[in-house]
N, C-alpha and C positions, 0 to 999 in steps of 0.2 A: 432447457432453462432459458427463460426469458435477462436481458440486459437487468431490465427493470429489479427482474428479483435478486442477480446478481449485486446491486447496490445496496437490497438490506442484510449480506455480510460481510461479518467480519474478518480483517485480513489478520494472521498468526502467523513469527515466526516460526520455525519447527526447530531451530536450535536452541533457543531459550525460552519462548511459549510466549513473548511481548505480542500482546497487540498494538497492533498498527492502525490501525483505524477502518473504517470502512472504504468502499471502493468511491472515488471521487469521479472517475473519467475512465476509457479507455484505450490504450494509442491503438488505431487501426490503422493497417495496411491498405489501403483502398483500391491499389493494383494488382494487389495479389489476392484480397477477400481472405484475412486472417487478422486476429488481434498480435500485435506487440509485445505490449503490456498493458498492466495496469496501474492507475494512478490513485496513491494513496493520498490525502492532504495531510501535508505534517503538522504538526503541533507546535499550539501557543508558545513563545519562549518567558513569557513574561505575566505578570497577575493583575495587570490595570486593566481601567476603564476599556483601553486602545490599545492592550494587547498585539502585539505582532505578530504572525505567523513564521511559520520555518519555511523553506520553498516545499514544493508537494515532491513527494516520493516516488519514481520510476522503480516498477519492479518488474524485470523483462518476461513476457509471457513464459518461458523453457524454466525459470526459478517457481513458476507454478506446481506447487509439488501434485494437492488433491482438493478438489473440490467437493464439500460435506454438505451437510444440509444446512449448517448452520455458521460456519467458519470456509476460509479459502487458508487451505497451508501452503507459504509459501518458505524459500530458502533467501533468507535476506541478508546472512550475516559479514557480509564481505561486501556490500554496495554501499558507497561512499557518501549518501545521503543517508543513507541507515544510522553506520559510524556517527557522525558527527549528529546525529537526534539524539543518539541512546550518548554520547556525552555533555550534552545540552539537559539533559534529564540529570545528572548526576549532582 
């Protein structure tokens, strides 16, 4: 699987089935030739013209639970950028 295709899916919880959004970026290792993690952009907080963003979501490669053909499951429910989205939503 190419980078490429990996950005058109979607990222999912596996504890509550939230999507996260798609993949934005990826942290690589460059001295060791492994990814990190992956970078989700977080979500608008607000419904104006000039909307603001949340900062982007780190989810550390090892919380990658399976990669599907159409979705990435990962385990996000305890990363502290997660928390404070899914209460920004509420």
């Amino acid at each position: 699987m190419r980078i490429s295709e990996l950005r058109l899916l979607d990222i999912v919880n596996i504890k509550d089935g939230r999507r996260l959004g798609p993949i934005k970026d990826l942290d690589l290792d460059l001295e060791r030739g492994s990814i990190k993690g992956i970078v989700v952009q977080g979500a608008s907080r607000s419904w104006g013209f000039f909307g603001g963003r949340t900062e982007d979501i780190l989810v550390p490669w090892e919380r990658v639970k399976k990669i599907g053909v159409d979705v990435i499951l990962v385990d996000a429910t305890d990363l502290p950028e997660f928390n404070s989205l899914v209460d920004d939503r509420r």
